[in-house]
C-alpha positions as MATLAB code, in Angstrom:
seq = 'XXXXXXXXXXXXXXXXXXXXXXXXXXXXXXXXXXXXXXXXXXXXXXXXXXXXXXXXXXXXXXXXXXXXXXXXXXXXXXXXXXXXXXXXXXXXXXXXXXXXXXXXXXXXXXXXXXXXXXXXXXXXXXXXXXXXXXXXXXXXXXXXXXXXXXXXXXXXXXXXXXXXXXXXXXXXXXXXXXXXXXXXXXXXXXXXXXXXXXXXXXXXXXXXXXXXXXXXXXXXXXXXXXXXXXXXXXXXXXXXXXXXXXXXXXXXXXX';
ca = [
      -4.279  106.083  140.062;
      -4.477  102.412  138.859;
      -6.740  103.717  136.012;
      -6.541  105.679  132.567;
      -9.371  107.735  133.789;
     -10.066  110.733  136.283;
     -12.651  109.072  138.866;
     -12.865  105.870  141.196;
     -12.749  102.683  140.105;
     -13.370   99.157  141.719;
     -10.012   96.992  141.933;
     -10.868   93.194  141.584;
      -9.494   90.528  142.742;
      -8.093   87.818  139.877;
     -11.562   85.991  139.305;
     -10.236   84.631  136.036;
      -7.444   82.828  134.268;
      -5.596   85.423  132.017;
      -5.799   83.332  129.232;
      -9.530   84.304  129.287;
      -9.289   87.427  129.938;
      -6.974   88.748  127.495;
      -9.792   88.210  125.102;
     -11.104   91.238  126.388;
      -8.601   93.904  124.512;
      -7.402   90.731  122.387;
      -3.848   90.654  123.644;
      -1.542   88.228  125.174;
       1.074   88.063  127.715;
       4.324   89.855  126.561;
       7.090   87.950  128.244;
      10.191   90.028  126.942;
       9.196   91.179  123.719;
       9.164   94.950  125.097;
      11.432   94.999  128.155;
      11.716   98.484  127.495;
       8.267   99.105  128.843;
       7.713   99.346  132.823;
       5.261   99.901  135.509;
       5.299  102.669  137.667;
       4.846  101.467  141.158;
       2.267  102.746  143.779;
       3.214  103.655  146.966;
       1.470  101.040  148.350;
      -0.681   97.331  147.254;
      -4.310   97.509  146.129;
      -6.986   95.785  147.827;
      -6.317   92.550  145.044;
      -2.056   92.438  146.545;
      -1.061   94.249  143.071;
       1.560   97.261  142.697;
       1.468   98.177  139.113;
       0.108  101.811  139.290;
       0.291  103.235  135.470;
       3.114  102.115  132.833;
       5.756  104.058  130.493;
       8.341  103.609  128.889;
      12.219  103.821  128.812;
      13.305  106.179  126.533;
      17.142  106.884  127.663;
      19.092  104.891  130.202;
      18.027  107.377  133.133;
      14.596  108.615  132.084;
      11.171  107.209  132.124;
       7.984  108.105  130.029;
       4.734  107.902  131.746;
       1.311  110.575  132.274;
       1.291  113.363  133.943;
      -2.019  112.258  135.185;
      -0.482  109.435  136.985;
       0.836  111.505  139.645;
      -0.057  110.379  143.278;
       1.348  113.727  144.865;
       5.044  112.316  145.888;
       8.703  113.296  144.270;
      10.297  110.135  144.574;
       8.459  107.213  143.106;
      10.035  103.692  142.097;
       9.849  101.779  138.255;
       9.894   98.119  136.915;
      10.859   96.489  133.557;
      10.161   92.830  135.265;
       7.101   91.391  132.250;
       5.759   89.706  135.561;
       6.362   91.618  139.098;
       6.521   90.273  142.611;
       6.383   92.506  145.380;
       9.582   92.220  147.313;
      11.253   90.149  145.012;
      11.095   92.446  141.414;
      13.535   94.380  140.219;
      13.255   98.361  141.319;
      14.521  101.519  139.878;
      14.377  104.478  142.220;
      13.696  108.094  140.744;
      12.473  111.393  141.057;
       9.027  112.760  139.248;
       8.485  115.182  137.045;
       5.467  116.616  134.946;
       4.365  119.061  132.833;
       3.793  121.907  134.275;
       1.494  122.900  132.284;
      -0.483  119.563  132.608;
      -4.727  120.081  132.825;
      -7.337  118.185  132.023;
      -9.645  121.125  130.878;
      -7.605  121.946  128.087;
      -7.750  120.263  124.292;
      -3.945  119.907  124.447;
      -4.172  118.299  128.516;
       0.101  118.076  128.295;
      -0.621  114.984  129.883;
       3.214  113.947  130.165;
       5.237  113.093  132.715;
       8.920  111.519  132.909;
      10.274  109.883  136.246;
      14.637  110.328  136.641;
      16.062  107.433  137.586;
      18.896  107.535  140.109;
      21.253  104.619  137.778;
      21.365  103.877  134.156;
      19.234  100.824  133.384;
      21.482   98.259  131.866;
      20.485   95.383  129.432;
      17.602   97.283  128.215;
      17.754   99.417  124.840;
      15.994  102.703  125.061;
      12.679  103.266  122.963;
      12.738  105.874  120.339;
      11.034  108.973  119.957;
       9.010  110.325  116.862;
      10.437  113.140  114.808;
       8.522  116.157  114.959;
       5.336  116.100  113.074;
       5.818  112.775  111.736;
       2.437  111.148  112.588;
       0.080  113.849  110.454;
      -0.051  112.011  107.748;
      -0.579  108.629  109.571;
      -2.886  106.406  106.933;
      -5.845  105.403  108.081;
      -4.787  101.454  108.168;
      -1.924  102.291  110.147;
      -1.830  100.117  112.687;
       0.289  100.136  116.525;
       1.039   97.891  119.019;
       0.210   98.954  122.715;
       1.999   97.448  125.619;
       1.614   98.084  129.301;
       0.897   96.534  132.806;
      -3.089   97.469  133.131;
      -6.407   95.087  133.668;
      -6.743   92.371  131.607;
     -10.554   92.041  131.906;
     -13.554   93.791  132.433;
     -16.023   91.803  135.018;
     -19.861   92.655  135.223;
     -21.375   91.997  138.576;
     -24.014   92.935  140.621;
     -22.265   95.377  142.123;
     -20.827   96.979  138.647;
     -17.869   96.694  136.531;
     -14.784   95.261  138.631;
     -11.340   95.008  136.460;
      -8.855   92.014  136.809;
      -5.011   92.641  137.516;
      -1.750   90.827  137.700;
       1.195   93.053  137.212;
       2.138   91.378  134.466;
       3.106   93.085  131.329;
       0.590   92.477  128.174;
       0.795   93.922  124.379;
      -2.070   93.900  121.911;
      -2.316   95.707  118.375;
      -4.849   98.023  117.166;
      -5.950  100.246  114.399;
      -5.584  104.211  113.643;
      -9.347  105.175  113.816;
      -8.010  108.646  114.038;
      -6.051  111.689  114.500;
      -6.365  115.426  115.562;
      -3.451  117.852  117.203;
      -3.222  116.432  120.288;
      -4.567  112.691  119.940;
      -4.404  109.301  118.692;
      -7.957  107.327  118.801;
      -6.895  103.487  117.803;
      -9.487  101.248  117.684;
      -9.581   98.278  120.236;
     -12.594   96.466  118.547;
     -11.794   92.978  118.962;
     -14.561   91.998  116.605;
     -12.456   93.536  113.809;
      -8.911   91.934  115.267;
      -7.874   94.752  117.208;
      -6.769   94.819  120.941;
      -5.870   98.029  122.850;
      -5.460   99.466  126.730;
      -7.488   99.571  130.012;
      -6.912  100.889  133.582;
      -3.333  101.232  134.269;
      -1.933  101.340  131.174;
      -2.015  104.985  131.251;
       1.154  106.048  130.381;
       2.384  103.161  128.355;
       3.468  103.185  125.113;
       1.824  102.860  121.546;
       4.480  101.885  119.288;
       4.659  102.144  115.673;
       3.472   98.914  113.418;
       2.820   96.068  114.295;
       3.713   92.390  113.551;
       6.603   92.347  111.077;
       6.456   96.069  110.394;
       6.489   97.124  114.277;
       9.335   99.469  115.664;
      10.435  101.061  118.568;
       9.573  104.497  117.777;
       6.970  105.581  120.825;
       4.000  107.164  118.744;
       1.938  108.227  121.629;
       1.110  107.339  125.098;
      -1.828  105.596  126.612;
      -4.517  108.556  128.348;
      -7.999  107.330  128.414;
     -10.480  105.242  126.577;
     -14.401  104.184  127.031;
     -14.751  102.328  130.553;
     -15.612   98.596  129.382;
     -12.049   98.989  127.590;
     -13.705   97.539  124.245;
     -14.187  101.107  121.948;
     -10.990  103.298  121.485;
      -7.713  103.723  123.033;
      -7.013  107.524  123.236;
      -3.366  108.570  123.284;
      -1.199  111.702  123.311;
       0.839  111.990  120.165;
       4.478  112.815  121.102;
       5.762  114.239  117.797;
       3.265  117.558  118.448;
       5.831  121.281  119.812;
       3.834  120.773  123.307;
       5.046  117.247  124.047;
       8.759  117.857  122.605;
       9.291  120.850  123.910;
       8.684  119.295  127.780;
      10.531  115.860  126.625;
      13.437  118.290  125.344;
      14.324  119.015  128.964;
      15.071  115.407  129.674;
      16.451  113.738  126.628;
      18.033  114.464  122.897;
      14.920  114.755  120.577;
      15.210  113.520  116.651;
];
């Protein structure tokens, strides 16, 4: 599902330069400023030629964070860390899929989580960080996060409807704690206020702490859903809650 949402959407073609469109969520290209953040790769292209299905994150040399609501029904399932891929030429990591079992959308805590194996230890690329538990309750409200990922980079109105722009490459923007419950993050994406944030197929990708000078590598919460013009909010599943650590405790050391 090249989307954060449950439901069909319309894959455009690239109609227009990036440099435009990153207005939209007020971001810019990433280059390798977070090679620790991947795509996870469909099984096959979109109508537009591009691969990038949902992004995650690297948090131990063999393990892979994504959404459970990426799934596309298959065990074995392939990952990138190239900031621009190119179907056959990128770099690949083989791995085997696993999510929450307890994973559903009907539920206020969805366990939306999902982790892909890898078969070998990525080298050159340090592993993000986890959140201690409970850490992000107290979260002020000016905190602010930087979001990364591999999803549209614009939002086209046409006759026909909203159509989104891709490109597989990998984009980061910054945005705002609007707020916070037991489950979620809601960062604003408002670029009238400076803010940028996530759209369709950056499910999965991470929402580090900070931003700017004051940014780490500690993986707040990952990328779920948001309004459909990808202008509002950028909703996000907080890892430091007992649901999400006690699924990511089967795969790596928790702080």
């Amino acid at each position: 599902m090249k989307k954060l949402f449950a439901g069909v959407v319309v894959v455009a073609a690239c109609l227009i330069p990036a440099a435009s469109a990153s207005a939209i969520t007020n971001g810019a290209p990433d280059g390798n400023r977070h090679p620790e953040t991947g795509a996870l790769l469909a099984q096959q292209a979109y109508p537009d030629g591009t691969w990038a299905e949902c992004s995650g994150t690297l948090i131990s040399p063999t393990v892979f964070l994504t959404a459970a609501h990426c799934d596309e029904g298959v065990s074995r399932v392939n990952v990138t860390f190239d900031s621009s891929y190119v179907y056959p030429r990128g770099a690949t990591f083989p791995g085997t899929w696993h999510a929450d079992p307890a994973y559903s959308q009907s539920q206020s805590d969805p366990h939306d989580i999902a982790v892909v194996v890898l078969d070998k230890s990525v080298k050159g690329i340090a592993p993000a960080r986890l959140p201690a538990a409970g850490s992000l309750g107290s979260l002020a409200g000016s905190q602010q996060f930087t979001s990364a990922g591999y999803g549209a980079q614009a939002v086209n109105n046409g006759p026909g409807g909203k159509t989104y722009t891709y490109s597989d490459v990998r984009f980061y923007s910054t945005g705002t704690l609007n707020s916070i419950n037991q489950s979620w993050l809601r960062i604003s994406q408002n670029a009238s206020t400076g803010n940028g944030g996530t759209c369709y197929g950056d499910s999965g990708g991470p929402n580090f702490l900070g931003a700017g000078s004051s940014e780490t590598n500690i993986v707040a919460a990952t990328t779920i859903t948001g309004d459909t013009a990808c202008r509002s909010t950028n909703v996000d599943y907080r890892l430091d809650t007992a649901s999400a650590r006690s699924f990511l405790a089967g795969y790596v050391p928790l702080p």
